[in-house]
N, C-alpha and C positions, 0 to 999 in steps of 0.2 A: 504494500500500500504506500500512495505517496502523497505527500502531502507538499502542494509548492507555495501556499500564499505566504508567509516568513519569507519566503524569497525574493518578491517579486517588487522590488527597488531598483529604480531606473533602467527601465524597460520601454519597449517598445511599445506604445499605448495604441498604434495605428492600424495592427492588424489583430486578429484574434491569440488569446493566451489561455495553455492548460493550466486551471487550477488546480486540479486532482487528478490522479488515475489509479486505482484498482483492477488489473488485467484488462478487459476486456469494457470496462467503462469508465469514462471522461466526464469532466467538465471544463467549458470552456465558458472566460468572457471573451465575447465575440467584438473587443475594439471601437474606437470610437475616430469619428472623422470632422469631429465639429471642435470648435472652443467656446464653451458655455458656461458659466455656473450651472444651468439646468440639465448637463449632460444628462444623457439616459446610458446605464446600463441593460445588455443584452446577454443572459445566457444561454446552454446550447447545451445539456446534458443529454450524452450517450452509451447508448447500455447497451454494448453488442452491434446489430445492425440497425438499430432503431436510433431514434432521437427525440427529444423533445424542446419543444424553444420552450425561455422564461419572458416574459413581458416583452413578445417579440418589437413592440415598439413602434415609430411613427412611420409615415409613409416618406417624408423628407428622406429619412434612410434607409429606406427598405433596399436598392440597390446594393449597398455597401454591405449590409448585414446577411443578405440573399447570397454573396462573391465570398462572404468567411462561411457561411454553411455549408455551402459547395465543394469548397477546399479541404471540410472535414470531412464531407461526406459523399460516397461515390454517387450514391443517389437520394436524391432530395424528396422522393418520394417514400422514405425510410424517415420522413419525420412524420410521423405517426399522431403531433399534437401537439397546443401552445398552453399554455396556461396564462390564462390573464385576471391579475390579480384584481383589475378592478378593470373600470372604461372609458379609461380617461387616453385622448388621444396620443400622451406621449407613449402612453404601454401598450396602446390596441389598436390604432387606426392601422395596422397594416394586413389588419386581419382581412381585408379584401384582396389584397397583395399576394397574401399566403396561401387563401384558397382554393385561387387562380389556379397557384402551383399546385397543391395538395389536395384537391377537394375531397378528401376521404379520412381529414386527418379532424381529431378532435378539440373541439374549443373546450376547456375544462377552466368551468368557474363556477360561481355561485349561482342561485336564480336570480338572485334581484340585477347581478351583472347581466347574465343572459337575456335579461329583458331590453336593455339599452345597445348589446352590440348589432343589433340586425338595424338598430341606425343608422351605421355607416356603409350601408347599402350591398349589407353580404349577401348573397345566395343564402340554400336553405347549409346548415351545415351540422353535425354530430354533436349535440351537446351532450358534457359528462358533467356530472353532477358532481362535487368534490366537499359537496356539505354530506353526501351520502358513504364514501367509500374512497379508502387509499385507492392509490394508483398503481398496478403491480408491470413492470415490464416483463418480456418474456422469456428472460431468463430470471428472473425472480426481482430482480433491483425494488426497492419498496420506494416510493411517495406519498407521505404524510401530509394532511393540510388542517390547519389550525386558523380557526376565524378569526378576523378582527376585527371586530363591526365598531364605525366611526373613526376609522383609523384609514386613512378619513373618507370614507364612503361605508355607509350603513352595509354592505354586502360583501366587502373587503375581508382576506385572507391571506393569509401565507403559506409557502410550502417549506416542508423538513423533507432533508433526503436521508435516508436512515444508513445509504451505504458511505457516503462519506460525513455525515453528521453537519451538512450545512445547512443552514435557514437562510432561504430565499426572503426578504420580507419586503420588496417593492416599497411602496410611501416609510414605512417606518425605518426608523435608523438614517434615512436619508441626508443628504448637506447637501448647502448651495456653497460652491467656493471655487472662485480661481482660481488659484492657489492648490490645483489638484494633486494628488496623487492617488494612483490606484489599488494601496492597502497604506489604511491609519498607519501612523509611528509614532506620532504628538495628540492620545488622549485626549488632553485637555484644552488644547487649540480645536482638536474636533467635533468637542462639545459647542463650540460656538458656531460652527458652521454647520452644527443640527439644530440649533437654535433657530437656526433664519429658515431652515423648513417648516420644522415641529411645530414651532407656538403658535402658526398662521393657519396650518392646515387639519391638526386635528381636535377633536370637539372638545374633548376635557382630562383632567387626571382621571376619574373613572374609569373613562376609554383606556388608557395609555397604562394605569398602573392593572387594570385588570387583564388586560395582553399580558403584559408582564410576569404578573403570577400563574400565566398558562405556560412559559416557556420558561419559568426559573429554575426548575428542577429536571429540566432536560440537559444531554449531553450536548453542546454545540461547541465546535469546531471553526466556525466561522460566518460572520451574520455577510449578506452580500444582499443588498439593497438597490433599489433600481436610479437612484440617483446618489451621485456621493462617490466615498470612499469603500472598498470592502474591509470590514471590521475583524482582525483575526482575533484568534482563543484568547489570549493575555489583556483583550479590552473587552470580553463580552459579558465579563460579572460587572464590569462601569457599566455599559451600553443598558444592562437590565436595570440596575439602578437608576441610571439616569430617566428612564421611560417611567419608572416605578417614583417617581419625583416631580414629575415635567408639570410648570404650569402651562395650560396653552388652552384657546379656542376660548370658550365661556367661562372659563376661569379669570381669564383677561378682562374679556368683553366687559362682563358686571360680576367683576371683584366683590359687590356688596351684596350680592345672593349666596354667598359660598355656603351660609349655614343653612 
């Protein structure tokens, strides 16, 4: 088993990078071609012949992200499914994109999501329900998914992958920062530039500290969120506390209701 994110300082951010590998399955971030505070993360877990994207992302970069799946994979018709953590255009809109290529592959999310992507003008397409049943590939690889409702969409979730112990968690853990790099090193500079996501976008400590005690007695490995930095092992006891902490949303708004 291997584990590379501890390693991954001053690197090549332009094209796709393996996080993980366990024989026969991967994970990859899939690269970025913009400079943004708003960057979106892309991943790409594969398990055998199969694959599956994470928050495949917007249509601005569907070319770029379409040129690193390809490179991993002989055929693109072995991604088998996207997972979209909520439906908000920088994590879903390319789901027209994708179908085009895959119409056979599954969209896997919640219902209240499922009700809002056929907005962006998909075909009909395989919905898997992920409030009902892990995700098993077929060689066994497991995917776990854990709610987070108002974090920050009412229907919002995250995934655990049980083979390499990573948590996917799209909006949470996020930062806005120029000042990028691709895995935290400086903590407590990081907390501020989760600051500038967290306080604006989700509803309350309720939200935020009741996540938190869903995921504090799990084994994690490494949080990897779809904007930001990826968070290794030696920050994810901060990273929970910190959520477990967070004033943000209606806490802010009207400070004089808190009791």
């Amino acid at each position: 088993m291997k584990n590379y994110i501890p390693e991954l300082v001053d690197v090549d951010t332009s094209k796709s990078i393996l996080l993980f590998e366990d024989g026969n399955y991967q994970i990859y971030w899939l690269g970025l071609n913009e400079e943004s505070a708003f960057r979106v993360n892309v991943y790409l877990i594969k398990s055998g012949d199969e694959a599956l994207l994470v928050d495949p992302g917007n249509r601005h970069f569907f070319n770029f992200i379409k040129k690193e799946v390809e490179e991993i994979m002989e055929d693109t018709s072995k991604v088998v499914g996207a997972i979209f953590h909520h439906q908000d255009p920088d994590v879903s809109a390319s789901i027209v994109d994708w179908l085009e290529i895959v119409p056979d592959m599954k969209v896997m999310t919640t219902p209240r999501t499922n009700v809002l992507l056929p907005f962006y003008g998909t075909p009909k397409y395989k919905f898997y329900d992920v409030t009902q049943e892990d995700f098993v590939f077929s060689n066994g690889n497991i995917l776990s998914f854990i709610e987070s409702p108002f974090l920050h969409f009412p229907g919002a979730f995250t995934t655990y992958c049980n083979t390499s112990q990573f948590l996917f968690t799209s909006d949470i853990f996020a930062a806005l920062d120029i000042e990028w790099s691709l895995v935290v090193e400086d903590f407590d500079t990081h907390k501020m530039a989760m600051d500038l996501f967290s306080k604006d976008y989700f509803a309350c400590n309720i939200a935020t500290k009741g996540y938190a005690m869903k995921i504090e007695d799990m084994d994690i490995k490494a949080i990897l969120p779809q904007h930001g930095s990826i968070i290794p092992k030696e920050f994810v006891e901060a990273s929970i506390k910190y959520l477990k902490e967070l004033q943000c949303g209606v806490d802010l708004i009207y400070p004089y209701l808190k009791d």
